[in-house]
ZALUMSE-197374 format. One line per field, with one value per residue: x, y, z of N, C-alpha, C in turn; residue number from 1; residue in three letters. Coordinates in steps of 0.02 Angstrom, whole numbers, plus 50000, padded with zeros to 5 digits. Each point is the difference from the previous one (the first is absolute). Example, Ala and Ser with C-alpha at 12.3 -4.5 7.8 and 13.67 -1.06 7.14 Angstrom:
% ZALUMSE-197374
n_x	(50660	49982)
n_y	(49716	50053)
n_z	(50390	49964)
ca_x	(49955	50042)
ca_y	(50059	50059)
ca_z	(50000	50003)
c_x	(50045	49961)
c_y	(50060	50055)
c_z	(50000	50037)
seq	(1	2)
type	(ALA	SER)
END
This chain:
% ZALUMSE-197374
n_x	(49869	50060	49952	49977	50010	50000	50045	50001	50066	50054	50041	49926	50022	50068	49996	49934	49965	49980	49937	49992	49959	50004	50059	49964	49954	49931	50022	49936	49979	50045	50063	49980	50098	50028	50040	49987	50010	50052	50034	50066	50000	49948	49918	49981	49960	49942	49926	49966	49946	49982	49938	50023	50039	50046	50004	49981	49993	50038	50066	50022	50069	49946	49991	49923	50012	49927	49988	49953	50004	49987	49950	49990	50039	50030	50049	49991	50006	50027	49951	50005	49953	50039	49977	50002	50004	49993	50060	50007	50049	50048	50044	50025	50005	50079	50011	49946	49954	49988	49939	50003	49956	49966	49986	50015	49997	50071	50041	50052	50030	50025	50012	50037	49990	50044	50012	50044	50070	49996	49964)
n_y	(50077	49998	49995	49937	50049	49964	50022	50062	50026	49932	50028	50012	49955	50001	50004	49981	50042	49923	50001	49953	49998	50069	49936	49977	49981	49980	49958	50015	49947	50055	49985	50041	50032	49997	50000	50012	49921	50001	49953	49982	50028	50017	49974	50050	49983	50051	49951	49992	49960	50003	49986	49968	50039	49956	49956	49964	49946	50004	50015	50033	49983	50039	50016	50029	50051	49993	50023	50011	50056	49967	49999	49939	49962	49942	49959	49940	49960	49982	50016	50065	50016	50059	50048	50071	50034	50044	50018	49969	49954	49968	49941	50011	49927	49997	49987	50030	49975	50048	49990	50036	49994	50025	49987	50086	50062	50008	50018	49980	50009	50008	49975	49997	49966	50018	49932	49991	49933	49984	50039)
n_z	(50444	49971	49936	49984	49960	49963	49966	50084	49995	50003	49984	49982	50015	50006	50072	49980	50025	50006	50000	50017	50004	49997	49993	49987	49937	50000	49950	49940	50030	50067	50003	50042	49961	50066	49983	50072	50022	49984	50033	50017	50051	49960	50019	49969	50005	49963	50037	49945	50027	49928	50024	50022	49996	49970	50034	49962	50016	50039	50010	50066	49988	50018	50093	49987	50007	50030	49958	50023	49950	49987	50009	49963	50034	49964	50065	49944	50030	49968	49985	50056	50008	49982	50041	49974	50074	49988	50015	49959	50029	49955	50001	49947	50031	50014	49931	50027	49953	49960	49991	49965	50036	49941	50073	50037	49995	49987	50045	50007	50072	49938	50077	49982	50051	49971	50028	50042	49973	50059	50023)
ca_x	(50017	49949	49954	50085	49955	50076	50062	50057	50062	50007	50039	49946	49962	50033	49979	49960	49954	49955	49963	50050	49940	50030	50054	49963	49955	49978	49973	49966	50042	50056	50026	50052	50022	50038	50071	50018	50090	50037	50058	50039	49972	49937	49959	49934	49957	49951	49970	49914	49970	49903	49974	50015	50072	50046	50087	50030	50064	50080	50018	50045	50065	49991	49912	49976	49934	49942	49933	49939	49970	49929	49976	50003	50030	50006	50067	50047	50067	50020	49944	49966	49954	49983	49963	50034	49962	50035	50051	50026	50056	50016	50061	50008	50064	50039	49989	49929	49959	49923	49956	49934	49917	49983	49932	49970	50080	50046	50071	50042	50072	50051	50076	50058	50077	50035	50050	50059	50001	50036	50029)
ca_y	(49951	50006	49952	50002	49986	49992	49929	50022	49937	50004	50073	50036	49948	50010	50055	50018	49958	49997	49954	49963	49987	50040	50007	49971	50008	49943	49993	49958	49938	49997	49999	50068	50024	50060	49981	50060	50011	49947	49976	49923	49942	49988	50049	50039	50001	49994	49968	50019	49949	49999	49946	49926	49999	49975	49981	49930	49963	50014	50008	50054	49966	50046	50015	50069	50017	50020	50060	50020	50068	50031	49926	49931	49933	49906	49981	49940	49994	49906	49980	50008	50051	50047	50052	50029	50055	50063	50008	49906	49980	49958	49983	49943	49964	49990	49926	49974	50025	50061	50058	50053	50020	50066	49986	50043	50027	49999	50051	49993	50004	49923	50036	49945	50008	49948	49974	49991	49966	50041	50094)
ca_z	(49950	49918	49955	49929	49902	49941	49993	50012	50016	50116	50051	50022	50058	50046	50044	50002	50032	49950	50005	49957	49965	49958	49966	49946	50013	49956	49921	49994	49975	49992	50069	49974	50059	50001	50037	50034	50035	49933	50038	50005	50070	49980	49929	50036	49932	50005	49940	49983	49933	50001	50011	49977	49983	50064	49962	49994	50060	49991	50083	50000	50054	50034	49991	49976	50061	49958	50055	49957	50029	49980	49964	50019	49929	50022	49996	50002	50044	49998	49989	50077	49985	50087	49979	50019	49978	50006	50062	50012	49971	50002	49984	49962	49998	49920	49937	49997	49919	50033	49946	50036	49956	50053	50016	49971	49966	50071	50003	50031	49996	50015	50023	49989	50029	49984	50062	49969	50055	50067	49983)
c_x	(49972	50007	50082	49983	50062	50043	50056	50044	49978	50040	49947	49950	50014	50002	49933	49925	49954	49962	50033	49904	50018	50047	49962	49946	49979	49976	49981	50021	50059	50038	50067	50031	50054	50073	50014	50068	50022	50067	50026	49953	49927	49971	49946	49943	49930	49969	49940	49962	49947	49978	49991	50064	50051	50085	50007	50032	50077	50033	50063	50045	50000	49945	50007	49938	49967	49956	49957	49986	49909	49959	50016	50044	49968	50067	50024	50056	50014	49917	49960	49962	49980	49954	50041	49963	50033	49987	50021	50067	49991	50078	49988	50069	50039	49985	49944	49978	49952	50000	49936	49960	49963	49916	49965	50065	50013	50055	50041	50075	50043	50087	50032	50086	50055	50057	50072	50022	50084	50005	50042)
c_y	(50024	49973	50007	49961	50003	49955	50021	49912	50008	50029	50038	50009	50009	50051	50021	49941	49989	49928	49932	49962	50060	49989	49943	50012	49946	50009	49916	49943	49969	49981	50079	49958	50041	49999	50056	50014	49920	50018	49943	49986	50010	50057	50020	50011	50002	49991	50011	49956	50012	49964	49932	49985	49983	49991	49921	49966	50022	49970	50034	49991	50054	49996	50040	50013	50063	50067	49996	50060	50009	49918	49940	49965	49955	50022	49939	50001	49893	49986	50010	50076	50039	50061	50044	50077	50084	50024	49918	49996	49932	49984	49950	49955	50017	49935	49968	50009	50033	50048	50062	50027	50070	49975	50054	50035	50013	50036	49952	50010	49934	50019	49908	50017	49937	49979	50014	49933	50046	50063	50018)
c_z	(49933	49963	49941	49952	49978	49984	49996	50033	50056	50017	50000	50048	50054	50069	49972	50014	49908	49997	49963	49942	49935	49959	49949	49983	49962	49941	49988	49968	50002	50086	49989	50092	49995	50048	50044	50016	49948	50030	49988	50057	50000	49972	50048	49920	50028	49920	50001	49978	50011	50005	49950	49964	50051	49993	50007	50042	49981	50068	49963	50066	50061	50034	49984	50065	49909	50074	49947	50023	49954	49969	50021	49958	50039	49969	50019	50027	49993	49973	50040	49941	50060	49957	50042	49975	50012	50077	50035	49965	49996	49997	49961	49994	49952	50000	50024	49959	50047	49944	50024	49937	50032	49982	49978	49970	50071	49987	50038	50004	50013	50020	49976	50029	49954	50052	49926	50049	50019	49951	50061)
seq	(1	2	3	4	5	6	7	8	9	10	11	12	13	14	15	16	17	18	19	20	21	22	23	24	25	26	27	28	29	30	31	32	33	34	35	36	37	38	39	40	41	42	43	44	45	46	47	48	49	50	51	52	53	54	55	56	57	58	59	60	61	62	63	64	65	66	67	68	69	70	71	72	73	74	75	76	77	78	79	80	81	82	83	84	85	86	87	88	89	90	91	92	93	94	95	96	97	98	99	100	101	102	103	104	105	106	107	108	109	110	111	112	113	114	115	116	117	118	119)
type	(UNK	UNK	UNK	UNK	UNK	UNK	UNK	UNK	UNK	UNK	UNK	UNK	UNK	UNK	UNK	UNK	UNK	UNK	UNK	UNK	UNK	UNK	UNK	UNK	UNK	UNK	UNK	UNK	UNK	UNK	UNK	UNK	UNK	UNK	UNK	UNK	UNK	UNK	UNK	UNK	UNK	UNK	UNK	UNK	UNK	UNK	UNK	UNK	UNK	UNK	UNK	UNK	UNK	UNK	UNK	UNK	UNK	UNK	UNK	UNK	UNK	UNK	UNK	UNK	UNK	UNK	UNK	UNK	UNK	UNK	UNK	UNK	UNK	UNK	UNK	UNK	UNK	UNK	UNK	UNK	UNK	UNK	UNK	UNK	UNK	UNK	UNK	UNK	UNK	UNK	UNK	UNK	UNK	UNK	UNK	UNK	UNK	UNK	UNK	UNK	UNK	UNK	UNK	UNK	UNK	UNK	UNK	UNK	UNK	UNK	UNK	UNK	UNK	UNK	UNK	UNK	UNK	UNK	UNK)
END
């Protein structure tokens, strides 16, 4: 497996083994991410937050399943406060409000399948 520095595209990505903690990295004060796969039928994105940086309540007509590859959040889910730690998933409901905080800084992969009705 090897290590991947840059802001090569995603046809780069592609057939090769690569840490997925590698395709971001963290900056201060900030939430970085990164769109791996960007499709009609969903999204593959990895994200970075330093510690104490988060994302606000929202909901999204989709679940979203979350990994944590390195560190801690708190992930709201309807007003439920879960902890969530690296090598942990979660799913997050569609049109549930849920927000995330990075307890310490954290990495995660967010996969979003979008349904279509009858495909």
């Amino acid at each position: 497996m090897e290590q991947f520095k840059g802001s090569a595209d995603q046809k780069d990505l592609r057939a090769r083994a690569i840490k997925l903690a590698d395709l971001t990295e963290y900056q201060a004060g900030s939430v970085v991410s990164r769109q791996i796969i960007f499709r009609p039928a969903g999204t593959v994105t990895i994200f970075a937050f330093e510690e104490g940086e988060g994302l606000s309540e929202h909901t999204a007509p989709f679940d979203a399943l979350v990994y944590i590859l390195e560190g801690e959040a708190q992930i709201t889910i309807a007003g439920k406060p879960l902890a969530v730690q690296a090598g942990e998933m979660i799913i997050m409901p569609a049109n549930q409000p849920h927000s995330l905080k990075a307890v310490e800084r954290f990495k995660m992969l967010l996969v979003m399948i979008k349904s279509c009705p009858p495909c």
